[in-house]
C-alpha positions as CSV (number, residue, x, y, z in Angstrom):
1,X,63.5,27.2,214.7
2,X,61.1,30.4,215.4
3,X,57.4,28.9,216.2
4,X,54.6,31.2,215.1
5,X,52.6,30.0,217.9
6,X,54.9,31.7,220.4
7,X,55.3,34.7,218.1
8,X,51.7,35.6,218.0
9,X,51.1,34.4,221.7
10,X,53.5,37.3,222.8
11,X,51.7,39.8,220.6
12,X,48.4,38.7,222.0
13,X,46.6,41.8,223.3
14,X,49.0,44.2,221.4
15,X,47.2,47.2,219.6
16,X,49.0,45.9,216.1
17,X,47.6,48.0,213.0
18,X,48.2,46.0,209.7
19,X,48.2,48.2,206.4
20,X,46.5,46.1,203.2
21,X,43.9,44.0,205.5
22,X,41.8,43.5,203.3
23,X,44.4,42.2,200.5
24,X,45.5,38.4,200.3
25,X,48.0,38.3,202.5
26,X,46.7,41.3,204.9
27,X,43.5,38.8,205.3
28,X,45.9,35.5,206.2
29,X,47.7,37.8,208.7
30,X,44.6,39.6,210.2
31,X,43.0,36.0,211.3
32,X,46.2,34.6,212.3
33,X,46.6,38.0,215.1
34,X,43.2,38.3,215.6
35,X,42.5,34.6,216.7
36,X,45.7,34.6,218.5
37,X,44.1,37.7,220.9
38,X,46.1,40.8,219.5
39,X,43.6,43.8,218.8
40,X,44.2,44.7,215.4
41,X,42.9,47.7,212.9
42,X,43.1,47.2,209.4
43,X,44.0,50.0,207.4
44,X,43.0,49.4,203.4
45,X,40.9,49.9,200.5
46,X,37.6,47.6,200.0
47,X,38.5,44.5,198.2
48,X,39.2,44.8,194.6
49,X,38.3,41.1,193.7
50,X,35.0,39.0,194.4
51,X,35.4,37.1,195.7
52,X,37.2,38.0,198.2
53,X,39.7,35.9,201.1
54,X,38.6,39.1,203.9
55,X,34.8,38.9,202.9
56,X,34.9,35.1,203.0
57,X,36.3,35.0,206.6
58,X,34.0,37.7,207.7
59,X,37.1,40.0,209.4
60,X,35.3,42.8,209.6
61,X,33.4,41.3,212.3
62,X,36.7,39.5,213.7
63,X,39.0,42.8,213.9
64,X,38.6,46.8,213.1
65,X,38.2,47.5,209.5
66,X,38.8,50.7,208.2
67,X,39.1,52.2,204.9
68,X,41.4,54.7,203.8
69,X,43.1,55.5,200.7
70,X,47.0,55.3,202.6
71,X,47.8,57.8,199.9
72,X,46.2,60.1,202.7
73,X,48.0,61.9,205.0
74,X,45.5,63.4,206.9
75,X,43.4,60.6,206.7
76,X,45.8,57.8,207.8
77,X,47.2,60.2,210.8
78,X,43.7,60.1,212.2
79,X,43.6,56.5,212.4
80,X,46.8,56.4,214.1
81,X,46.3,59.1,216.8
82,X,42.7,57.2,217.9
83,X,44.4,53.5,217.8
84,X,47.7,54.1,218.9
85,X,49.4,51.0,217.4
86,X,51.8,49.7,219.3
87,X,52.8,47.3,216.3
88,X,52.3,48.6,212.6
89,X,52.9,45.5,209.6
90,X,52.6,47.5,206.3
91,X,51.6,45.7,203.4
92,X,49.4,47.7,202.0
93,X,50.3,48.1,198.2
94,X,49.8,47.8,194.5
95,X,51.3,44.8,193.9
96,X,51.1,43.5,190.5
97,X,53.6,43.9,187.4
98,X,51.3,44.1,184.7
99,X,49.3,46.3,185.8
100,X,51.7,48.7,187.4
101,X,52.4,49.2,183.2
102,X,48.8,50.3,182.7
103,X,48.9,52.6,185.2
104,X,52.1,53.5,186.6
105,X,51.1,56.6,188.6
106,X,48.7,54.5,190.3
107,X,51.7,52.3,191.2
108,X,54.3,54.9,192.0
109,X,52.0,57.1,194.3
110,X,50.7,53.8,196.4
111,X,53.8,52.3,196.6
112,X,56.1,55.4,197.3
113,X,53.7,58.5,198.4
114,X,51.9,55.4,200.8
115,X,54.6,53.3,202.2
116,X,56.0,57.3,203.0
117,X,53.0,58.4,204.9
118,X,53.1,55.1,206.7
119,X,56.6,55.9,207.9
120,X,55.5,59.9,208.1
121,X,52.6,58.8,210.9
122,X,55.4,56.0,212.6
123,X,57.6,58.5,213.3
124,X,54.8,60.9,214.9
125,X,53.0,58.0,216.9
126,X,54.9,57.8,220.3
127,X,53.1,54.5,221.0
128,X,54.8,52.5,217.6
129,X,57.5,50.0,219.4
130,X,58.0,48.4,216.3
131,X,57.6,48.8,212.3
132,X,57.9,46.0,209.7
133,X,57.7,47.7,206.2
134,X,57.2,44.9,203.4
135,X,58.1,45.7,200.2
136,X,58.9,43.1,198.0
137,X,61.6,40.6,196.4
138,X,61.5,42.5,193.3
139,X,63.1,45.8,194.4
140,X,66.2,44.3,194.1
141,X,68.0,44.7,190.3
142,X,67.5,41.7,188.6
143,X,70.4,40.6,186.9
144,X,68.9,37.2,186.0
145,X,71.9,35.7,187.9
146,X,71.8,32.6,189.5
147,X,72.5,33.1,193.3
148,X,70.1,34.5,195.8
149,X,70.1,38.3,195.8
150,X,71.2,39.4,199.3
151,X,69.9,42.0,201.4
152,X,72.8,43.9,200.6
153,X,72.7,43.7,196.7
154,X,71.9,46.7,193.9
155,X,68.2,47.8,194.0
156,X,66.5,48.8,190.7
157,X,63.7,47.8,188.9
158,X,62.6,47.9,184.7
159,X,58.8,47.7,185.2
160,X,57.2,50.3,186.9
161,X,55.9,47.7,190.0
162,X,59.7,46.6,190.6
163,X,60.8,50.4,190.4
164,X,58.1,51.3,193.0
165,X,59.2,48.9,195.8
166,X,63.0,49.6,195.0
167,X,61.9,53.1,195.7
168,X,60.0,52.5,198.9
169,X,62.9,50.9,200.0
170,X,65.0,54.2,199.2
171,X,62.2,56.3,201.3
172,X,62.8,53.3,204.4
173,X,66.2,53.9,204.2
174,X,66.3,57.8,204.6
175,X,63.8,57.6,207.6
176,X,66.0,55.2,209.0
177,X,69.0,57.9,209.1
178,X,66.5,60.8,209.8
179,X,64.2,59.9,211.7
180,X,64.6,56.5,213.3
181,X,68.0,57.0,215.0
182,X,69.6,55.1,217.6
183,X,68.0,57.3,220.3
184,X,64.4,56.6,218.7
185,X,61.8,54.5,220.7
186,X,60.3,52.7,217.4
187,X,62.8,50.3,215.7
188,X,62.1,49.0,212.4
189,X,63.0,47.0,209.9
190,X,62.0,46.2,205.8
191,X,61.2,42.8,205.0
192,X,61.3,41.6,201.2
193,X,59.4,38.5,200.2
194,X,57.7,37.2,196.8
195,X,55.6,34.8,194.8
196,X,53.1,33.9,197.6
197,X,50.7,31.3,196.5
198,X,47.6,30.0,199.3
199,X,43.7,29.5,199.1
200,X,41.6,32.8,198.6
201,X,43.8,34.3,196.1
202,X,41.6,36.0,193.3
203,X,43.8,38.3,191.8
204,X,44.2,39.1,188.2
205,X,47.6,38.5,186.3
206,X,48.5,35.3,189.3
207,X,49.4,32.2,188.1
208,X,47.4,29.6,190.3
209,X,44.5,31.8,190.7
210,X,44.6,32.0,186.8
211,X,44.7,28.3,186.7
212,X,41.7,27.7,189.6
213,X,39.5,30.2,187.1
214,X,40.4,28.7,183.6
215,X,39.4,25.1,185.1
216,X,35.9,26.2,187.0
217,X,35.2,27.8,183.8
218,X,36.3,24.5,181.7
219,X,38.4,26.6,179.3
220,X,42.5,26.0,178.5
221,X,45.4,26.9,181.6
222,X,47.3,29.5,179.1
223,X,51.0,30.0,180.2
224,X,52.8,33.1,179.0
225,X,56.4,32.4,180.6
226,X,56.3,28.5,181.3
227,X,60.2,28.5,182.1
228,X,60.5,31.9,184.6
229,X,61.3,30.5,187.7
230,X,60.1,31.7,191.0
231,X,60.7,31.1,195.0
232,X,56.9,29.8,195.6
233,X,56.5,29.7,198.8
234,X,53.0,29.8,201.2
235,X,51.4,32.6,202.3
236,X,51.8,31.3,205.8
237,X,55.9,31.7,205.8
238,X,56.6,35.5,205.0
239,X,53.7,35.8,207.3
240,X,55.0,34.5,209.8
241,X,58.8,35.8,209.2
242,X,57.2,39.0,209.7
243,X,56.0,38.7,212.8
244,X,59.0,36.8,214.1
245,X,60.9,40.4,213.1
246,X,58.2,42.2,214.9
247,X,59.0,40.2,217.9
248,X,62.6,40.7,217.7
249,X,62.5,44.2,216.8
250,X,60.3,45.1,219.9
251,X,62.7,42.6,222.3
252,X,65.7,43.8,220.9
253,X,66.7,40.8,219.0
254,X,68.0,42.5,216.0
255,X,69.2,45.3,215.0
256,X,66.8,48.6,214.2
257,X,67.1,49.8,210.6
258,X,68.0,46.8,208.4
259,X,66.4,44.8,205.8
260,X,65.2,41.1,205.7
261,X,64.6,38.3,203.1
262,X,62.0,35.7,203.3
263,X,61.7,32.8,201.0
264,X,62.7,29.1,200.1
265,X,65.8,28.0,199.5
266,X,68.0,28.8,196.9
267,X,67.4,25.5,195.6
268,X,64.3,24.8,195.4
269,X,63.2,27.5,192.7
270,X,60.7,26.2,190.5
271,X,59.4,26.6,186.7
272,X,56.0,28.0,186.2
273,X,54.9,25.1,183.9
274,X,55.5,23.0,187.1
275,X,53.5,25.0,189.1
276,X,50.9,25.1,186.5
277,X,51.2,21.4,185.9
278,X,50.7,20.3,189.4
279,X,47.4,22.6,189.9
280,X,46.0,21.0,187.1
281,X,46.8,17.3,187.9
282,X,45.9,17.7,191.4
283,X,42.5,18.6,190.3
284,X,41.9,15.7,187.8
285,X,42.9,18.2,185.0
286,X,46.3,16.8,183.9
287,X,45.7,17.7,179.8
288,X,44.4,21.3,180.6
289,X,48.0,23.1,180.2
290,X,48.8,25.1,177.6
291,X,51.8,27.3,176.0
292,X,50.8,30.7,174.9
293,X,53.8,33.0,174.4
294,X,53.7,37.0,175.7
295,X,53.4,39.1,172.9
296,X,52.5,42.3,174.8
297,X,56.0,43.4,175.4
298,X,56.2,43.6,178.9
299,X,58.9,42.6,180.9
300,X,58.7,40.0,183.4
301,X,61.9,38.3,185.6
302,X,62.8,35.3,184.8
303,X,65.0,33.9,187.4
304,X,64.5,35.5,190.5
305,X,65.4,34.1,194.0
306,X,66.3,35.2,197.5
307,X,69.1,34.4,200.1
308,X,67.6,34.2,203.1
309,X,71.0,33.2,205.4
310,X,70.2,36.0,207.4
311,X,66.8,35.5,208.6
312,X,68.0,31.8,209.4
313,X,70.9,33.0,211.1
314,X,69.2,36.1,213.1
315,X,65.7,34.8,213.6
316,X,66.0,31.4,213.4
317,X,63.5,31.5,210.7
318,X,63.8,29.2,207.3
319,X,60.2,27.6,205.2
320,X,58.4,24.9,206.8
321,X,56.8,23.5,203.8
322,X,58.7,21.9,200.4
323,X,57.2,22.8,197.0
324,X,55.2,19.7,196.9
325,X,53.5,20.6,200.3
326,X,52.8,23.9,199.7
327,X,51.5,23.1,196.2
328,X,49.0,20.1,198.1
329,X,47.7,22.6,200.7
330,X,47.3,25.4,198.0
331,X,45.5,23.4,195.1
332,X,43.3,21.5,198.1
333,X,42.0,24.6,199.5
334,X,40.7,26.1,196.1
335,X,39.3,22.3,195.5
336,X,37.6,22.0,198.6
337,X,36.4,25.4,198.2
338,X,34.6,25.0,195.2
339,X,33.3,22.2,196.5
340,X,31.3,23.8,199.2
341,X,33.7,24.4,202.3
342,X,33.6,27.6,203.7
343,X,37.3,29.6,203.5
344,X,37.4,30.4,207.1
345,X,37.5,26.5,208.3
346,X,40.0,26.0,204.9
347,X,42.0,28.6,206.4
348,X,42.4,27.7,210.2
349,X,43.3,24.2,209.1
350,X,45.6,24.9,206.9
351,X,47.2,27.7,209.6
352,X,47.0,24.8,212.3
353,X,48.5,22.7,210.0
354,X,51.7,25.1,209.6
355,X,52.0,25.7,213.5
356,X,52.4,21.7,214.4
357,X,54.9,21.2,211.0
């Protein structure tokens, strides 16, 4: 099985520039290269929630933050030409359904115009050995079947979110046969992974950060979709799927140009009530979950899940935590949290915890 350990001990003292730093899983990643000896410059906004998982850890004062709008050429060329990445991880993104229907050209233009001038500076940067490009699990066209969509399946999307990241794939695919041919130095790759859950989520519109608020404020866990299904998995394993592809992409492992799932197994899918359910027992809260249907209109998946064969097969890469433990080490870090421990001693224990699993 790939071992994060050894992953980010080769990447120690790499210039890597990660996209989104300041985001939930930009922050997980940031810490994990950072403590591991990599130099890394985060590219990003300023945190949109408060909290916040990157103000918590203090990472502006473990790596280089700087904020641009990626939506900026100019802007995000400049970083580029005075860092010099050697790695770039782009997550940078809008990533939520609901409100991507409030304001799609917010969506479209971060999620397409961005993840293009990413790949626009790539190919100009002479220094880039190695691109992951995350998009997500829900570019794919969801046909509500029940088989894990392959990297290989129809892409498509009916909210303006899933549209976005099937269209950032579309822009991957035609730098791939424009600009990163098989004579180019930088070899890259697209990695599509979904449903994250971990401590120091605060985002609006997420299920267990929805729950941790209504029970700290002592009001009713309200469920709009309490059957969808979804691949939970912890932050910790796309994380560290995408940095087993960076590896492999920068020792010629794998093949330049293609795209990669991350996420559970097929089987072990799971109901958003569960989810729900489990937060609130966990926390002494058993009688706190409550039904309240979705009247705005807006679609939202309901059975969505990845097959992941390929990663497995490739990387040697599969999930090191069930449901139940990553459920345990997600509900325990909000508790302890609120209870008074700081996130950044929350974080590197649960992180050791995942590298001895």
């Amino acid at each position: 099985m790939a071992s994060l350990a050894a992953d980010t001990a080769y990447l120690s003292g790499r210039r890597i520039l990660v996209t989104g730093h300041t985001g939930f899983k930009g922050s997980w990643l940031a810490l994990i290269l950072a403590r591991s000896g990599a130099r890394v410059t985060g590219v990003a906004l300023p945190p949109s929630t408060t909290p916040s998982h990157f103000e918590l850890l203090g990472l502006d004062r473990e790596i280089e933050s700087v904020y641009c709008d990626i939506r900026s050429l100019d802007g995000l060329q400049q970083v580029f030409q005075r860092v010099r990445p050697e790695v770039v991880i782009h997550l940078a993104a809008q990533a939520f359904v609901r409100a991507s229907y409030f304001d799609p050209h917010q969506t479209f233009s971060t999620n397409v115009l961005g993840s293009l001038n990413v790949l626009e500076c790539v190919s100009r940067s002479p220094d880039v050995g190695a691109l992951v490009y995350v998009t997500s699990d829900k570019c794919y066209k969801n046909k509500e079947q029940m088989q894990g969509y392959l990297e290989t399946d129809e892409l498509g999307g009916i909210d303006p979110y899933s549209a976005s990241k099937a269209a950032a794939e579309h822009v991957f695919a035609s730098y791939v046969r424009s600009r990163f041919s098989d004579s180019s130095d930088v070899r890259v790759a697209s990695a599509r992974a979904g449903n994250v859950v971990g401590g120091g989520d605060w985002s609006p519109d997420r299920l267990i950060p929805d729950c941790v608020r209504s029970i700290e404020s002592n009001s009713k866990i309200e469920i709009r979709h309490p059957n969808a299904t979804r691949p939970w998995q912890h932050v910790l394993e796309p994380l560290s799927g995408y940095l087993r592809l960076a590896v492999g992409l920068l020792n010629d492992e794998v093949a330049s140009g293609e795209s990669w799932n991350f996420g559970p197994p097929e089987n072990s899918v799971h109901r958003v009530e569960e989810v729900a359910k489990f937060l609130a027992s966990r926390w002494g809260e058993p009688e706190r979950v409550s039904v309240k249907p979705d009247e705005s209109g807006m679609y939202e998946s309901g059975l969505l899940q990845l097959n992941c064969d390929k990663a497995a097969r490739l990387l040697a890469w599969r999930t090191r935590w069930s449901f139940e433990s990553t459920m345990l080490h997600t509900v325990d870090w909000y508790r302890h949290f609120s209870a008074g421990s700081s996130a950044m001693t929350l974080t590197l224990a649960d992180i050791e915890r995942y590298i001895s699993a």
